[in-house]
C-alpha positions, 0 to 999 in steps of 0.5 A, spaced: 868 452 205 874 448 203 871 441 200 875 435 199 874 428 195 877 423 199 877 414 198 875 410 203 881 405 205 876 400 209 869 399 211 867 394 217 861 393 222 861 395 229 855 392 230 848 389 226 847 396 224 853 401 225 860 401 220 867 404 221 870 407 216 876 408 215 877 414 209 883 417 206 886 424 210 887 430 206 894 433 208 893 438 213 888 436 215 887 437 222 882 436 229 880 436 236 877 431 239 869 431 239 869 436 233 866 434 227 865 435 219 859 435 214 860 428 209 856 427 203 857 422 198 862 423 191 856 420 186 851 423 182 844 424 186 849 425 193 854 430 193 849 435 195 846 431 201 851 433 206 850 430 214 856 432 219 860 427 222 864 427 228 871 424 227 872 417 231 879 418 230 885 421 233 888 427 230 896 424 230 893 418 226 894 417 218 887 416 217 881 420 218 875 414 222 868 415 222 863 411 226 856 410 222 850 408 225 846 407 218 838 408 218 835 403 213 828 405 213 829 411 209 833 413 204 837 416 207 845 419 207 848 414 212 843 408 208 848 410 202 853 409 206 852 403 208 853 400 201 860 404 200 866 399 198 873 400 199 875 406 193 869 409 193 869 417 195 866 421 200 867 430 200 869 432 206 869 440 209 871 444 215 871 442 221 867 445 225 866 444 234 861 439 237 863 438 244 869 440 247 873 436 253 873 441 258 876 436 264 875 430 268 867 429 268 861 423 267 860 422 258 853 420 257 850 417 251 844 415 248 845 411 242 849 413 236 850 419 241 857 416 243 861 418 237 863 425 239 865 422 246 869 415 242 875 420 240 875 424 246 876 418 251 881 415 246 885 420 246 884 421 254 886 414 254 893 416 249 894 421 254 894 418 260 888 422 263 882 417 263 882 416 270 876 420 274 872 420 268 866 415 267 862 413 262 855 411 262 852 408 255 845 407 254 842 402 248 836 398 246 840 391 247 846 389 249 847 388 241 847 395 240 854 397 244 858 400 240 866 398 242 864 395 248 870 391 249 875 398 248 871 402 253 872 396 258 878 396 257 879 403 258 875 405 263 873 398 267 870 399 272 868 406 270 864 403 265 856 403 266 852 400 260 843 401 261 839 397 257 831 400 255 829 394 252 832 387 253 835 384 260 842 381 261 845 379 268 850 385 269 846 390 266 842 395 268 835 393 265 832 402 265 832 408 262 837 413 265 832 417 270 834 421 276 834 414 282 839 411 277 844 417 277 843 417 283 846 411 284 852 412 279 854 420 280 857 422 288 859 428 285 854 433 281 859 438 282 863 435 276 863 437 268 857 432 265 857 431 257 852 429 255 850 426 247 844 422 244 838 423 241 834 431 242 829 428 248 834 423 250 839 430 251 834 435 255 831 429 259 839 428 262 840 435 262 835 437 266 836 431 271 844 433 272 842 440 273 836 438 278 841 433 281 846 440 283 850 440 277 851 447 274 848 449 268 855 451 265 858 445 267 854 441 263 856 440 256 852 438 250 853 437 242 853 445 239 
């Protein structure tokens, strides 16, 4: 597998927990939405401690993005990461396929389970196709939403944001279950894509699948 070192251009917070990095693209270096790499760190210790990553960016952009979100409790890749400064390296490798946009259909995420789709919408959004696609976000607190003014400004009224630990006025203050689906999905007939943490993917699966939608049409990270 081909590797490459490339230096961090810019790093910055999202959220309280989550960092943008914005690293150096090796020329001829190419992806598709919702694909991915493994990363590991180009410093003693860490070359070896690979973890994929799925690129934020779209392809035609100059630089490769990353969207992190950094475990502090372990002593772990992405809490590494997280003291990366501008100059400091990283290895990438091949790209590899995670989800693929299969047409117009309703994004699900848990989490940190939204990066393969913030590439995917973006370039939805360039290409002018974003319309009839939804989103629905779900996140402990409302501090936890990572882009959340792009996405309102993407998908507006199409934007759901759930929130299992905290009540705001305006949010959905639950857990997504099988009522509030029913709520926010007419059609089940549709594609679904769902990412987040593992239960968090089986759960809605499993709800979609029950609710009409075929097994086919519902698109997991691979």
């Amino acid at each position: 597998m081909e590797e490459y070192v490339v230096k961090i251009i810019s790093s910055e917070y999202l959220t309280h927990d989550v960092k943008r990095l914005k690293v150096e693209k090796p020329d001829g270096y190419t992806f598709i939405s919702g694909q991915a790499t493994e990363v590991s760190i180009n410093k003693p210790g860490w070359t070896e401690e690979k973890r994929p990553f799925t690129f934020t960016s779209l392809n035609k952009w100059r630089d490769l993005e990353f969207t992190i979100k950094c475990y502090r409790e372990h002593n772990s890749v992405t809490k590494e990461i997280e003291k990366l400064q501008p100059g400091d390296e990283l290895i990438i490798r091949d790209v590899w396929g995670a989800i693929t946009y299969q047409g117009k259909g309703v994004f699900i995420a848990g989490g940190a389970g939204i990066t393969p789709f913030i590439s995917i919408l973006r370039q939805l959004d360039e290409d002018k196709e974003l319309e009839g696609n939804k989103l629905i976000f779900s996140n402990k607190t409302s501090r936890d939403i990572i882009l959340k003014d792009e996405f309102e400004r993407m998908l507006r009224d199409n934007f759901y944001n759930v929130l299992t630990r905290e009540k705001v006025i305006g949010y959905n203050d639950r857990r997504i279950d099988e009522d509030l689906l029913k709520q926010m999905v007419k059609n089940f007939g549709q594609h679904f894509y769902i990412c987040g943490p593992e239960d968090f993917v089986k759960n809605i699966n499993d709800i979609v699948v029950s609710l009409g939608a075929k097994t086919e049409s519902v698109v997991i990270e691979k």
